[in-house]
Each structure stands twice: as structure tokens, then as C-alpha cells.
C-alpha positions in Angstrom: -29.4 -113.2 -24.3 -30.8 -116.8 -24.7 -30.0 -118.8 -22.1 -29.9 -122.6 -23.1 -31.0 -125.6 -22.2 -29.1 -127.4 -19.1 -27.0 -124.3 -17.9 -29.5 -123.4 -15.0 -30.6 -125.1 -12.2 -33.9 -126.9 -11.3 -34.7 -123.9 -8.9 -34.3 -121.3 -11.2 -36.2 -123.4 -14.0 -38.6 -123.8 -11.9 -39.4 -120.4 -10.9 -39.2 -118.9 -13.9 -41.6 -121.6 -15.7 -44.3 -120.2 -12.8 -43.8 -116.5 -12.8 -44.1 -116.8 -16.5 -47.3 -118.7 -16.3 -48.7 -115.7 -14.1 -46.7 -113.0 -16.6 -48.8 -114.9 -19.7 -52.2 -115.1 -18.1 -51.8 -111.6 -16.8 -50.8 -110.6 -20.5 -53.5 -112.0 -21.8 -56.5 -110.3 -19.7 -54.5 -106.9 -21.4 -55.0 -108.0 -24.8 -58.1 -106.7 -26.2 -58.7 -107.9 -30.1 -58.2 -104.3 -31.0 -54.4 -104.7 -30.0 -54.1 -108.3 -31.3 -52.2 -106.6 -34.6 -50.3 -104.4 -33.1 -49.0 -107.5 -30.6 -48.1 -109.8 -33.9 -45.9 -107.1 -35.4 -44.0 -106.5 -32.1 -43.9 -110.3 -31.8 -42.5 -110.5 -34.7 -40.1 -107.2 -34.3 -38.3 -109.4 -31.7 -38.3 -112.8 -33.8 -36.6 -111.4 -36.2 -34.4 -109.0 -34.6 -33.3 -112.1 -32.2 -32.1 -114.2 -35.1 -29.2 -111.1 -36.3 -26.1 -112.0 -34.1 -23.4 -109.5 -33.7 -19.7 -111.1 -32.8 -18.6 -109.0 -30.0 -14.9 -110.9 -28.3 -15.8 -114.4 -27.2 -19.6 -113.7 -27.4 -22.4 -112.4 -29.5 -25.2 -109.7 -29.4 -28.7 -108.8 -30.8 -31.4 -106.6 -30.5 -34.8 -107.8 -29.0 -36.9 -104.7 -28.8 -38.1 -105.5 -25.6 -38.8 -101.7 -24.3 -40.8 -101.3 -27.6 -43.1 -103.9 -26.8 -43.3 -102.8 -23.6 -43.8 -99.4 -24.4 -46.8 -99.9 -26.9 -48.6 -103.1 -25.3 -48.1 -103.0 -21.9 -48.7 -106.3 -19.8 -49.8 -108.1 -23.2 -46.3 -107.4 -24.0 -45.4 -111.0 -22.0 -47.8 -113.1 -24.4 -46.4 -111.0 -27.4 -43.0 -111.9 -26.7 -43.3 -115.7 -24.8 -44.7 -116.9 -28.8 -41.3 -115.4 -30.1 -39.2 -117.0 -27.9 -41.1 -120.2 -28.1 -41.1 -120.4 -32.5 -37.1 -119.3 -32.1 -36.9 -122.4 -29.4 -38.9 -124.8 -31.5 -37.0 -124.0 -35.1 -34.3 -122.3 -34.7 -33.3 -124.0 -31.2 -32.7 -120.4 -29.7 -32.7 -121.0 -25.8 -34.2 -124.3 -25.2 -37.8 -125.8 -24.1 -37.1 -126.3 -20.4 -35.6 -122.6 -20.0 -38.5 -121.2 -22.0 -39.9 -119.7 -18.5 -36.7 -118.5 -17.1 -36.1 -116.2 -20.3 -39.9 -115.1 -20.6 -39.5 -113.7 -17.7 -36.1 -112.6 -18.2 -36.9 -110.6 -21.6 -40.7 -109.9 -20.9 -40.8 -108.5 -17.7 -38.6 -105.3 -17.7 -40.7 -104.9 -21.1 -43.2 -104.6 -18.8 -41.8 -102.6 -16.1 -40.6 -100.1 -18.8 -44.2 -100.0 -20.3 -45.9 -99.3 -16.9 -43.4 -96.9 -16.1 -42.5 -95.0 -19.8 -45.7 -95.4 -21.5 -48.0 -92.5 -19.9 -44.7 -90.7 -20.5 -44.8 -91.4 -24.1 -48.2 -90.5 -24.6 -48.2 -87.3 -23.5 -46.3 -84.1 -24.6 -44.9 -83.9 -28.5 -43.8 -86.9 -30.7 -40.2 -85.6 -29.5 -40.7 -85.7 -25.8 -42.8 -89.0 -26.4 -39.9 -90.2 -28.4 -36.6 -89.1 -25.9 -39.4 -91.1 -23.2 -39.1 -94.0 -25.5 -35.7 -93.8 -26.1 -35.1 -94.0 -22.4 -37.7 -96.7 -21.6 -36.1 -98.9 -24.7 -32.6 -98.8 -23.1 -34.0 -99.5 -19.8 -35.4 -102.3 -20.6 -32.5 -104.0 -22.7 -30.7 -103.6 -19.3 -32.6 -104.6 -17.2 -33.0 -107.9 -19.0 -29.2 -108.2 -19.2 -29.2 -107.7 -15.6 -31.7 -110.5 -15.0 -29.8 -112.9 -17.5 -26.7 -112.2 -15.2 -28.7 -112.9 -11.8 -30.4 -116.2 -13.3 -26.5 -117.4 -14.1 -25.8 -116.2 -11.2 -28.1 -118.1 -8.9 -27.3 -121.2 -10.7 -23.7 -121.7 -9.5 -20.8 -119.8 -8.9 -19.0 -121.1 -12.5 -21.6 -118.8 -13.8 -20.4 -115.7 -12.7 -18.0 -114.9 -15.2 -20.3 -115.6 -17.7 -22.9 -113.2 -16.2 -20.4 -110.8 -16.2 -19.6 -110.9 -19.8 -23.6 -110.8 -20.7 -23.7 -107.7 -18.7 -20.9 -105.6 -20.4 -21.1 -107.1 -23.8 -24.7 -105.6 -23.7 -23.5 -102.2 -23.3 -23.7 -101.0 -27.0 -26.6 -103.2 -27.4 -28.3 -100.6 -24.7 -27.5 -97.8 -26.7 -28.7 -99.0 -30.1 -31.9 -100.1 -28.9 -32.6 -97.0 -26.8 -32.0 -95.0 -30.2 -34.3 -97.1 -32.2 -36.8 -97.7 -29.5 -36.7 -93.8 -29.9 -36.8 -93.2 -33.7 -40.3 -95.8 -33.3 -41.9 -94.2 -30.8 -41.5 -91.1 -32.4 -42.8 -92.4 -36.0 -46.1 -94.3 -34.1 -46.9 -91.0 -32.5 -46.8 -89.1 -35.8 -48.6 -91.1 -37.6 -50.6 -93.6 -35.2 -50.8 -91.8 -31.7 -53.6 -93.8 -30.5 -51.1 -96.8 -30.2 -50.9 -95.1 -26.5 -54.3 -95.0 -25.1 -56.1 -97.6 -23.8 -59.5 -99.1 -25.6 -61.8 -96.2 -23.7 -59.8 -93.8 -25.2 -57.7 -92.5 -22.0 -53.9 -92.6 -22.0 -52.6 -95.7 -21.3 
């Protein structure tokens, strides 16, 4: 799910860097202190789940509990998830410094989608509707970040494409796994912490 240093092009690099500059400093307006907690835990939800690799053929898996983010933060969702990726580039060498951007963008940005889409969903109706709402929105995003990592190979030279291929359809159980947990979450933070889902004036998100 990390791309590395050195397989993309400048381009692509270069895009990504920007439209995760505007992802971060849009995150950031969202992020009231009140959600500052709740954006550390999710942050580090995904640093840890990143680091479990799952051998699948030639390749490997992992969960990043993207949708979740998404799904309880909203736009401060990009912020949340850019400091993972960057303490997993800087001592773990996940994914690399010059490609930080591309997979930002890559992995925070369908969280985001999912969370502007799913999360009035999730906040109304019963902790069960809220959670098959969750479930949904956690597998969408997972996929949708696949899809992106297989475009940004993609773009960066035809040598890429089986590769992007593989990412795609090696993510498929991945999908699955994270739309159930994603699920079994939301349904536990609306039980027990339902005001995860509305905003600072009390209003659903």
C-alpha cells in the first residue's frame, strides 16, 4: 500500500506533494482541540495496523483503517493520517520521504470521501444501522485507496501496470476485513461515545 521511494515519476511526485499540502491545511482548519484525542488514537490505529504485513503470493497486505478515520474525523482525517505515514517513513522506512505526498493523498483522501459521504449516515439511526454504514464506508475506502495506488503506478509508466494490477486484487480480502472491523468500531463508539459524530455545536456531523 506504500509506495516507495524512486518508483514514481516527477509528475506524479509532484502532484501529490501539492494536493497533500491543500489535504493537510484543509485538515487542520477541521481539527478543533476537542478532537485532537480522538485524531492521536486514529493516528495511531493506522501506525500500528500499517506495520502487520500479511504474505499474500508475491506480495503482502495490511490494514490501515483509513474509512475509520474518515468516518469519525472527517477532513482532520488527512493531518491524522499524513503524521502516521511520515513516523512509519522516518523509522521504519515505510514508503519513502519524496513519495510522502503521493501516498497522503493516496490513503487520506478516500478517508475523506468516505467520511463526507458515511458519516451523517453513521450518526443517525441505531448503533446497528450506524455500524452496517460504517462497515460499508470502511471498505470503501480501503478500495478506493487501492484504486488510487494502482492509478499513481499507473501514470508513472507502462512497467507499472502489472504491478497495479496485483495491488488491486491482492487488496480484495483486505476490503472485506476492514469493512467488518471498521463496522464492529463504529458500532462500539456509538454505544458507548455517540457524540464522536457530531460536530463541536452539537449538530450531526
Amino acid at each position: 500500500m506504500h509506495i516507495v521511494d524512486g518508483a514514481l515519476s516527477n509528475p506524479v511526485v509532484i502532484g501529490g506533494a501539492v494536493a497533500a499540502v491543500g489535504g493537510i491545511a484543509m485538515g487542520l482548519r477541521s481539527l478543533p482541540l476537542e478532537r485532537i484525542p480522538a485524531a492521536g488514537v486514529l493516528s495511531a490505529s493506522f501506525f500500528v495496523a500499517s506495520l502487520i504485513h500479511v504474505p499474500i503470493g508475491p506480495s503482502s497486505v495490511h490494514l490501515i483503517l483509513n474509512g475509520l478515520a474518515g468516518l469519525v474525523l472527517g477532513w482532520a482525517a488527512f493531518p491524522a493520517l499524513f503524521v502516521g505515514l511520515l513516523l512509519q517513513a522516518v523509522f521504519f522506512g515505510f514508503g519513502g520521504l519524496t513519495v510522502l505526498g503521493v501516498n497522503a493523498v493516496n490513503i487520506a483522501l478516500p478517508a475523506v470521501l468516505v467520511g463526507l459521504i458515511f458519516r451523517p449516515l453513521v450518526a443517525r439511526g441505531s448503533p446497528l444501522q450506524g455500524a452496517i454504514w460504517g462497515g460499508i464506508g470502511g471498505g470503501a475506502a480501503i478500495a478506493a485507496t487501492t484504486l488510487a495506488v494502482a492509478v499513481s503506478l499507473m501514470l508513472s509508466g507502462d512497467e507499472f501496470i502489472l504491478a497495479a494490477k496485483l495491488v488491486f486484487f491482492s487488496h480484495i480480502p483486505v476490503v472485506i476485513i476492514e469493512a467488518l472491523l471498521s463496522g464492529a468500531a463504529i458500532f462500539l463508539a456509538r454505544r458507548v461515545k455517540p457524540e464522536l459524530f457530531f460536530d463541536t455545536k452539537g449538530s450531526l456531523a
